[in-house]
C-alpha positions as CSV (number, residue, x, y, z in Angstrom):
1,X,79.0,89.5,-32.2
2,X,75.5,88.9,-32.9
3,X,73.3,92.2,-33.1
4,X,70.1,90.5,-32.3
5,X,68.7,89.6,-28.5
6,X,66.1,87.2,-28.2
7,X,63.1,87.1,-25.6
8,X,62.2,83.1,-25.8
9,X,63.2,82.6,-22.5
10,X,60.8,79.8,-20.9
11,X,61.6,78.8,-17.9
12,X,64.6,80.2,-15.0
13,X,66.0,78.1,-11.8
14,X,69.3,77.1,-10.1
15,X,71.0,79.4,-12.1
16,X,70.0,78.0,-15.7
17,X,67.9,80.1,-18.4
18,X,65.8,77.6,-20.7
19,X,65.5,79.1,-24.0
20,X,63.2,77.7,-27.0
21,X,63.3,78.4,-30.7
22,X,67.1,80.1,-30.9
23,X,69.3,79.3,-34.2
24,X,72.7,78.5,-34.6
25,X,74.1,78.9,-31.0
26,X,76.8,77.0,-30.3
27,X,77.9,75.4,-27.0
28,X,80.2,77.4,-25.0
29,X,78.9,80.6,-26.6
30,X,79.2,83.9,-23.7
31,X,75.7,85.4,-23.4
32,X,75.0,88.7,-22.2
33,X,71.4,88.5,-20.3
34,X,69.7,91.9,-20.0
35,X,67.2,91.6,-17.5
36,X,63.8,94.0,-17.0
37,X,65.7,96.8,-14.7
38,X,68.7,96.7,-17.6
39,X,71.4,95.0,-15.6
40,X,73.8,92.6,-17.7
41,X,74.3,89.3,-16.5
42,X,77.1,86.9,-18.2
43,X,75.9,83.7,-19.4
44,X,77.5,80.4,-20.7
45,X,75.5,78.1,-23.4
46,X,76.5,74.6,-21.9
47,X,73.2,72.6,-24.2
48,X,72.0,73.2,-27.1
49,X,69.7,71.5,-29.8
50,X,67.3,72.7,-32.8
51,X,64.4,72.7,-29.8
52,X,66.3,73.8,-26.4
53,X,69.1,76.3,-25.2
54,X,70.4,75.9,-21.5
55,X,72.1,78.8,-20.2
56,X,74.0,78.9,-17.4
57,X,74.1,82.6,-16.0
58,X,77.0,83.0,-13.6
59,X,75.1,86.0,-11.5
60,X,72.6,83.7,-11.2
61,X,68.6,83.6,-12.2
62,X,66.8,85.6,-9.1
63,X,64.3,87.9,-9.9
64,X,64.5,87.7,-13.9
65,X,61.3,88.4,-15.1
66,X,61.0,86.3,-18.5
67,X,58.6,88.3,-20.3
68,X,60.9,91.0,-19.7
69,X,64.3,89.4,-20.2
70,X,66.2,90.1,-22.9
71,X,69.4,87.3,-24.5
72,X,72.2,88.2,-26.9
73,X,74.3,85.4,-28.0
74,X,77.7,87.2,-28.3
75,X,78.8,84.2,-30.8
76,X,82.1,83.5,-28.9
77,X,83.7,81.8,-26.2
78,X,84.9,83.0,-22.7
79,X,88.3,84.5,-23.3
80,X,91.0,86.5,-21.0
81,X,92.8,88.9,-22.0
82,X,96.8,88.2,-21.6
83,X,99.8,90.3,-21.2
84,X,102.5,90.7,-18.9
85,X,100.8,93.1,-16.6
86,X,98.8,90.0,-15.5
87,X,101.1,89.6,-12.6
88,X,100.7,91.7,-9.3
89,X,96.9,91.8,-10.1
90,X,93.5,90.5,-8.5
91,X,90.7,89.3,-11.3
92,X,87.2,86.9,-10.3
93,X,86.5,84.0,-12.0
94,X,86.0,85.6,-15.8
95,X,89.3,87.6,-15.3
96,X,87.7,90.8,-14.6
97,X,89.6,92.9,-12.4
98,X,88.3,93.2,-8.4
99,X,91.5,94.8,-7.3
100,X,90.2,98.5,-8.0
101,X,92.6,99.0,-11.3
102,X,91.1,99.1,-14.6
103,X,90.6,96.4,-16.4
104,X,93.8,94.7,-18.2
105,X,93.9,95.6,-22.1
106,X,95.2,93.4,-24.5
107,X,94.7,92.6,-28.3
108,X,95.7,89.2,-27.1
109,X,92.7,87.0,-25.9
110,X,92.3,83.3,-25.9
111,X,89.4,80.9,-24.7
112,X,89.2,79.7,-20.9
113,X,88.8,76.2,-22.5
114,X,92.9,75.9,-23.8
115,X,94.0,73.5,-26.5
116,X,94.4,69.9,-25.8
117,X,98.4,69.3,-25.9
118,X,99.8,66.5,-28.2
119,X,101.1,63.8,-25.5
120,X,104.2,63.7,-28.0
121,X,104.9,66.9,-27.9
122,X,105.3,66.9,-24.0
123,X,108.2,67.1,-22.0
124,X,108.9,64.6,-19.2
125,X,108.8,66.5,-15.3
126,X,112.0,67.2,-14.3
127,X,114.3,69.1,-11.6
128,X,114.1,69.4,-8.2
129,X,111.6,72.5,-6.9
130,X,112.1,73.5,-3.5
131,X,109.8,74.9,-1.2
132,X,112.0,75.0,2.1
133,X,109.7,72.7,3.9
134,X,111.2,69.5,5.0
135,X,108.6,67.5,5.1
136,X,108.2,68.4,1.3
137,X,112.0,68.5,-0.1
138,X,113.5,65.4,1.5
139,X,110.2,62.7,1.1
140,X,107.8,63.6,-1.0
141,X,110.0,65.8,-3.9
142,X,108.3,68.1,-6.0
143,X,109.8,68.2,-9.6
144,X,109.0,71.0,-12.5
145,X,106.4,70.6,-14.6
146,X,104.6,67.6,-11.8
147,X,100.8,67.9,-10.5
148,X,100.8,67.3,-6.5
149,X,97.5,67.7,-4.8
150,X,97.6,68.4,-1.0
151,X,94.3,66.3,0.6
152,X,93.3,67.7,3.3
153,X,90.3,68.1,6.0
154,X,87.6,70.6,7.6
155,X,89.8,73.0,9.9
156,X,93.5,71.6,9.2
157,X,96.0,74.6,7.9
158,X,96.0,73.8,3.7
159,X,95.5,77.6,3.1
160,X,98.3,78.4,5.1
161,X,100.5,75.9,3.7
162,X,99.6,77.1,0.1
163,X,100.6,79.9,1.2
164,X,104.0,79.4,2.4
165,X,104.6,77.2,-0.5
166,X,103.7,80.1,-2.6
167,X,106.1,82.6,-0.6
168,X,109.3,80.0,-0.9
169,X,108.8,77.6,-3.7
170,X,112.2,78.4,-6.0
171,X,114.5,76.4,-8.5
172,X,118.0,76.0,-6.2
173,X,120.4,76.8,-9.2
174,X,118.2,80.1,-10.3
175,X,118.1,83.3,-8.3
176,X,114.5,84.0,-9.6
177,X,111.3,82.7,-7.4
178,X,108.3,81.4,-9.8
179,X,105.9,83.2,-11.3
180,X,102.9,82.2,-9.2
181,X,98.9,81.5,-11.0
182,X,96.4,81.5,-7.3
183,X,93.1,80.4,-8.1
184,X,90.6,80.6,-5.1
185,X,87.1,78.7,-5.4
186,X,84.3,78.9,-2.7
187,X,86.7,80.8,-0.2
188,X,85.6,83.1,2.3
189,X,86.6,86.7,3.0
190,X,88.7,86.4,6.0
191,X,90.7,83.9,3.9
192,X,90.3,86.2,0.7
193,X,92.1,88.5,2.7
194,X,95.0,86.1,4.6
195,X,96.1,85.3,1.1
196,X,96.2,89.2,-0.4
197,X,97.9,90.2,2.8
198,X,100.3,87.3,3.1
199,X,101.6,88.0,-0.4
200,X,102.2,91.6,0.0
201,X,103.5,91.2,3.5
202,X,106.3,89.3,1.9
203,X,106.6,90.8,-1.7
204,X,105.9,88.0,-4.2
205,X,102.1,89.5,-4.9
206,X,104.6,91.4,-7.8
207,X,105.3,87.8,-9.4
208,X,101.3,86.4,-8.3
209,X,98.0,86.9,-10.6
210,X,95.1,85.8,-8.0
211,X,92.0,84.8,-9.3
212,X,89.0,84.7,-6.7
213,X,85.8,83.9,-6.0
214,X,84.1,84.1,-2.3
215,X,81.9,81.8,-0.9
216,X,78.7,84.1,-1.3
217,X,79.8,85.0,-5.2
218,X,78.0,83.1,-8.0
219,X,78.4,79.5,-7.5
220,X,78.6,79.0,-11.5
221,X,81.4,81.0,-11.6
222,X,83.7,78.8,-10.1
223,X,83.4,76.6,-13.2
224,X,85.1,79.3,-14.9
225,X,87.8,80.3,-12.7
226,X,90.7,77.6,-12.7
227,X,90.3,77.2,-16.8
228,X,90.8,81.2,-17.0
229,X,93.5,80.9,-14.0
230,X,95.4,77.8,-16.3
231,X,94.8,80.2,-19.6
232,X,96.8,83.0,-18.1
233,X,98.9,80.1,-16.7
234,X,99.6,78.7,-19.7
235,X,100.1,82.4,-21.0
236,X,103.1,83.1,-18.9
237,X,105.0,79.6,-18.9
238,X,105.0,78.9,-23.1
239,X,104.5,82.5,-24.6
240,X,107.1,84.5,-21.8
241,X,109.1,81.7,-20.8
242,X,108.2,82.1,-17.1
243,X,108.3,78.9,-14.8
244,X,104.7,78.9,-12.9
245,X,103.3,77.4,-10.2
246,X,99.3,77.4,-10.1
247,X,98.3,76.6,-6.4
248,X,94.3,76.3,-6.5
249,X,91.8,76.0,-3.7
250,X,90.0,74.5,-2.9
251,X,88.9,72.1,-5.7
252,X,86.2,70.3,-3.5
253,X,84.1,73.6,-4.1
254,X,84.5,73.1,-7.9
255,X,83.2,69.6,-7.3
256,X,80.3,70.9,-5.8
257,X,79.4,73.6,-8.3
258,X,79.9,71.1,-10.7
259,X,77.3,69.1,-9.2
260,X,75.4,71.9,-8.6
261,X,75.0,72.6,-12.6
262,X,75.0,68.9,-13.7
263,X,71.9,68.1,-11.2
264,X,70.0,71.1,-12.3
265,X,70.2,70.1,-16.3
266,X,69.3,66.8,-15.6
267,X,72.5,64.8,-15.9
268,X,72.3,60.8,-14.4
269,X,74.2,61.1,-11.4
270,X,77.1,59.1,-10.1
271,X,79.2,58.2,-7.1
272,X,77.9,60.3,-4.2
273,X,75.5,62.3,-7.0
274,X,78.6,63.8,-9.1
275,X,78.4,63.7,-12.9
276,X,79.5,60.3,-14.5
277,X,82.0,62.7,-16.3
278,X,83.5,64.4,-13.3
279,X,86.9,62.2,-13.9
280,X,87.1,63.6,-17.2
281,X,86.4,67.0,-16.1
282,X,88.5,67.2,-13.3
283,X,91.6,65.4,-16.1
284,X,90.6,69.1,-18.3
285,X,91.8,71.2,-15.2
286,X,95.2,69.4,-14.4
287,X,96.0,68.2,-17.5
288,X,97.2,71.7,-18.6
289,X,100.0,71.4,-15.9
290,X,103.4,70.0,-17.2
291,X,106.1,70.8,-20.0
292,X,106.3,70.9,-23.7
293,X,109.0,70.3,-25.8
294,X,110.9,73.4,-27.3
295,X,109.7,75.4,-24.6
296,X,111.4,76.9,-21.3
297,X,108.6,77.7,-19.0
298,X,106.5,75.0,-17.4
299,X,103.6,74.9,-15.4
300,X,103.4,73.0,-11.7
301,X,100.3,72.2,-10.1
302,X,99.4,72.3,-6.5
303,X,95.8,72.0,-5.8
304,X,94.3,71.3,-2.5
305,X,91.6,69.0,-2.1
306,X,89.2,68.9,1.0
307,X,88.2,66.0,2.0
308,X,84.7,65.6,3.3
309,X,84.8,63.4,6.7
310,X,88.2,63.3,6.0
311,X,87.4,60.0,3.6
312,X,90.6,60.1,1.4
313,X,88.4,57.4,-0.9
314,X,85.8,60.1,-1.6
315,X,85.2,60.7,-5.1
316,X,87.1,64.0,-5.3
317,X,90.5,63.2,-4.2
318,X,90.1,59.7,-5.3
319,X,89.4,60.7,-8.5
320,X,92.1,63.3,-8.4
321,X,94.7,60.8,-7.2
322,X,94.3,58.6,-10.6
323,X,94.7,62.3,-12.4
324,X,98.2,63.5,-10.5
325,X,101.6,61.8,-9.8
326,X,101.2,61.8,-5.7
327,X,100.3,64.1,-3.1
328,X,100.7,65.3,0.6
329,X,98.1,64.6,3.2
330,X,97.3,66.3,6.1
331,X,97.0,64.4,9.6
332,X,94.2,65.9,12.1
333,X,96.3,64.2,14.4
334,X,99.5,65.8,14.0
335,X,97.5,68.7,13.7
336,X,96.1,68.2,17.0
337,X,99.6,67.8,18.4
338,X,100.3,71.3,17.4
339,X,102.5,70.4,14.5
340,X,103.1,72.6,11.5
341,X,102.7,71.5,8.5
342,X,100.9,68.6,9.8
343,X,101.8,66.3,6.2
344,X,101.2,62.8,7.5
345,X,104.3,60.6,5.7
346,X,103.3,57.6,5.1
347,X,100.0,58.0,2.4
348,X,101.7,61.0,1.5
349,X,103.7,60.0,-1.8
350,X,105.9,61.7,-4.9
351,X,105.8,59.6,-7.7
352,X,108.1,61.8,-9.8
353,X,110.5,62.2,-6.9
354,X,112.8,59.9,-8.6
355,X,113.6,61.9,-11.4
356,X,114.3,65.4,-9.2
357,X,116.8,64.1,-7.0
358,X,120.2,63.1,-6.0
359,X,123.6,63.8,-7.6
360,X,123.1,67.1,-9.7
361,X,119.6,67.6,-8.4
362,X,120.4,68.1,-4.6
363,X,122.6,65.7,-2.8
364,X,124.2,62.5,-3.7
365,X,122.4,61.0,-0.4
366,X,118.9,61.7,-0.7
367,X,116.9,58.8,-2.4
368,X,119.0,56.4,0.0
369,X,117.8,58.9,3.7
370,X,114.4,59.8,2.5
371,X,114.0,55.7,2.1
372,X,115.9,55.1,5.4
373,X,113.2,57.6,7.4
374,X,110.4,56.1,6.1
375,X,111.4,52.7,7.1
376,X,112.5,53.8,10.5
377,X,109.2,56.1,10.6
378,X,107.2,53.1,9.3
379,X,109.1,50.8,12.9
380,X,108.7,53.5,15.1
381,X,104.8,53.6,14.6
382,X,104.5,50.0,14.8
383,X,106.8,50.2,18.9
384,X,104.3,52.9,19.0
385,X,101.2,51.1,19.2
386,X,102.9,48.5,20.8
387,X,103.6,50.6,24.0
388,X,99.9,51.6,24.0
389,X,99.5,48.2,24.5
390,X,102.2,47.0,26.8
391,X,103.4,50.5,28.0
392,X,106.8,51.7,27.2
393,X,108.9,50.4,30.5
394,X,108.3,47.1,29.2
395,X,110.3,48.1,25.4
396,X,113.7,46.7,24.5
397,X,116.1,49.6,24.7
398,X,116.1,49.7,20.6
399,X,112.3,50.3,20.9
400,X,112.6,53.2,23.0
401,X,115.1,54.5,20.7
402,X,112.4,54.4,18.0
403,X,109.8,55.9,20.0
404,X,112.6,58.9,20.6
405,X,112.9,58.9,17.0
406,X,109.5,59.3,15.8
407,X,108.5,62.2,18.4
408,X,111.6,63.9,16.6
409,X,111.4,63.3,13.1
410,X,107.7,64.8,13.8
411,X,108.4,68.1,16.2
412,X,111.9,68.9,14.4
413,X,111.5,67.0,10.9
414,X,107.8,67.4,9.5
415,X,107.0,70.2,12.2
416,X,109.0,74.0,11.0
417,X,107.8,76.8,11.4
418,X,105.5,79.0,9.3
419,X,108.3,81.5,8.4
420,X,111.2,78.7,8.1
421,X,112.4,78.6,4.9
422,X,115.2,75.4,4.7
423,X,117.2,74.5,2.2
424,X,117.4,71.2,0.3
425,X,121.3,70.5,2.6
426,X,119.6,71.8,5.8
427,X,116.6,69.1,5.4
428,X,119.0,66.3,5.1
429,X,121.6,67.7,7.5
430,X,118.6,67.1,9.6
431,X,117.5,63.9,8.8
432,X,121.3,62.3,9.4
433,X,120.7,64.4,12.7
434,X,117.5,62.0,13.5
435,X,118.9,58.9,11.8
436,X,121.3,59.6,14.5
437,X,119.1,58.6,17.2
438,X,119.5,55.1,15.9
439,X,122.1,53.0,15.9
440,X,123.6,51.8,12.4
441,X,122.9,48.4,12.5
442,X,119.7,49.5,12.0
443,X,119.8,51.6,8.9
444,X,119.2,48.9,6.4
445,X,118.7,51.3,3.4
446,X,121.7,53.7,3.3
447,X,125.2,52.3,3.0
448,X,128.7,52.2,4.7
449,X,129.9,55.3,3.1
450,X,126.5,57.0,3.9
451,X,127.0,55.9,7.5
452,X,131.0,56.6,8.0
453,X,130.4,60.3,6.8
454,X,126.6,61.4,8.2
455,X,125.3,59.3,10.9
456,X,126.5,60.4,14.5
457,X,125.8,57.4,16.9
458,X,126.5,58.2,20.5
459,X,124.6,55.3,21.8
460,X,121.6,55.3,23.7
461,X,121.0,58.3,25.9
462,X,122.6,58.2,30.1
463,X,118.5,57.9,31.5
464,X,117.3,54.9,28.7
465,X,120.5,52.8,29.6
């Protein structure tokens, strides 16, 4: 640590320190910034050259006096400090504690920014995760070690449904629930305060290390926070073993801090006015997700994205779509319906599903129904919009058994409720239970001995025929 503080600051605004004339600083440096009344502010070097130093202070620049300001360059990066008493507690976005305990001490302390993995060295995602939604389990599959985003919209339930998936999100064949990385970016206090009272409410805050930052904290800060939420992350799956699922929200606010920072220093904007290199720096964040070879913990990534005007091609999720194998979108219309989780099916996609299902994953059955209900789904939205055309009395009796269909598959299928936890079997119990509704000439995608021992045809009901 460098015993010298330097007063060459020239200018201050948006959050950014310039300083001139400062040797051998390195980017990515910490800075502690002492300002005229003696409070300490933590600082970030993120530009340096032999005739400029850019500091990004996470408390922000307000009412430093320069001539008055004093900078140490602490000649290190931002690190965390790691142990197992990580989980059960509450840190903000530089891991310092904000749930009244002291802080966590460790000799043990790596840098926010990770190590880059060797591609060879990784593990392909593998086996079945359930979370005891259905809408989850039996279409869009969730496998260890697998990046899914949630995209969602302004007002729709994503913090909720984080939540749950937190609470019942569990390996079938293991008794043990995962250990759980929440990193919060940009949220406010009343859901600051869902999240710490939905964990403890249903004891797994024990097995959950929260990192957060409110919407009225330093905006800088919430560059920080998911790279020191994936450092402890990455802590618990490959040094203790631990399978860990890092749920973070919302990463539209990390965007926008992002663009925040890049606009003040200057940097050419892009798409919509984010940084050229906001692919690149979204790729750091959930690239850390997966599995490595020799190892036994892994790391699964949920983050949700907001969608601004709910435009699923807006750079953020667009962007994050390249990055992750799938996700789950939310429906404003199902929503409006009342419908819990509202996960619209048909943009919503698993690409690893594949690989975490069927014989020795979960049942024998389930690539062949999960295809068979979003081929009848797909139908039954097409006699939909017919009826709105030609109204339903004027549908073949197979139409109106679609239309039954879909306004079951979404109040009984998609639509649980928030305490439901189903299994794997009781998701496709209920989906041969909906298939039912049709007749079997028209489940094209499952076979004869699918059909002879699930599917329950009684014809159409007494008031259709």
């Amino acid at each position: 640590m460098s015993d010298k503080e330097y007063r060459l600051a020239s200018a201050a605004r948006g959050g950014l320190l310039y300083m001139r004339g400062v040797p051998g600083v390195a980017l990515g440096d910490r800075v502690v910034v002492r300002d005229h009344s003696g409070r300490r502010r933590n600082g970030q070097v993120i530009r340096t050259s032999n005739e400029l130093v850019l500091i990004q202070v996470l408390e922000g620049t307000d009412n430093l006096d320069l001539e008055r300001t004093w900078t140490r360059f602490l000649d290190q990066p931002f690190e965390v400090a790691l142990s197992p008493d990580l989980l059960g507690r509450v840190f903000n976005g530089i891991g310092q504690p904000r749930d009244g305990r002291p802080p966590l001490y460790s000799k043990l302390k790596r840098n926010v920014n990770g190590a880059p993995v060797n591609p060879a060295a990784r593990a392909y995602p593998r086996e079945f995760i359930q979370t005891g939604l259905s809408s989850v389990d039996g279409l869009n599959s969730l496998v260890r070690g697998q990046k899914l985003p949630i995209f969602s919209g302004s007002g729709l339930p994503h913090n909720r449904l984080a939540a749950q998936i937190v609470r019942q999100a569990r390996l079938p064949e293991e008794e043990s629930h995962f250990a759980v990385v929440f990193a919060a970016m940009g949220v406010s206090y009343a859901d600051a305060q869902f999240f710490r009272e939905t964990f403890t409410a249903s004891g797994v805050l024990r097995n959950v290390t929260m990192f957060l930052n409110l919407a009225d904290e330093p905006t800088i800060e919430r560059l920080i926070l998911p790279r020191a939420a994936l450092t402890a992350a990455e802590y618990l799956a490959f040094d203790l073993d631990l399978h860990v699922l890092v749920v973070m929200t919302d990463m539209t606010h990390y965007a926008e801090a992002l663009r925040e920072v890049a606009t003040a220093k200057g940097d050419v904007p892009a798409r919509k006015g984010y940084p050229g290199y906001l692919y690149s720096d979204l790729a750091e964040i959930y690239e850390r997700a997966g599995r490595i070879k020799g190892k036994k913990g892994s790391i699964t990534m949920m983050p949700v994205v907001s969608m601004p005007s709910d435009d699923i091609t807006h750079p953020i999720p667009d962007l994050t779509g390249y990055i992750t194998e799938g996700q789950l979108v939310l429906s404003r219309t199902l929503n409006n319906l009342g419908i819990y989780p509202p996960v619209d099916i048909p943009p919503s996609l698993s690409r690893l599903m594949k690989d975490g299902i069927g014989k020795g994953h979960t049942r024998e059955d389930h690539a062949r129904v999960a295809g068979q209900l979003y081929a009848s789904y797909a139908r039954a939205l097409e006699v939909r919009n017919l009826a709105s055309i030609i109204g339903a009395d004027d549908l073949s009796e197979t139409d109106r058994n679609y239309l039954a269909f879909a306004e079951a598959f979404e109040r009984r299928f998609v639509g649980q409720r928030e305490d439901e936890d189903r299994s794997i079997v009781e998701s496709l119990n209920l989906a041969w239970d909906l298939l039912s509704l049709l007749p079997p000439e028209a489940l094209t995608r499952v076979g004869e001995a699918d059909l002879t021992q699930y599917h329950h045809w009684q014809g159409a009901p007494a008031e259709e025929k």
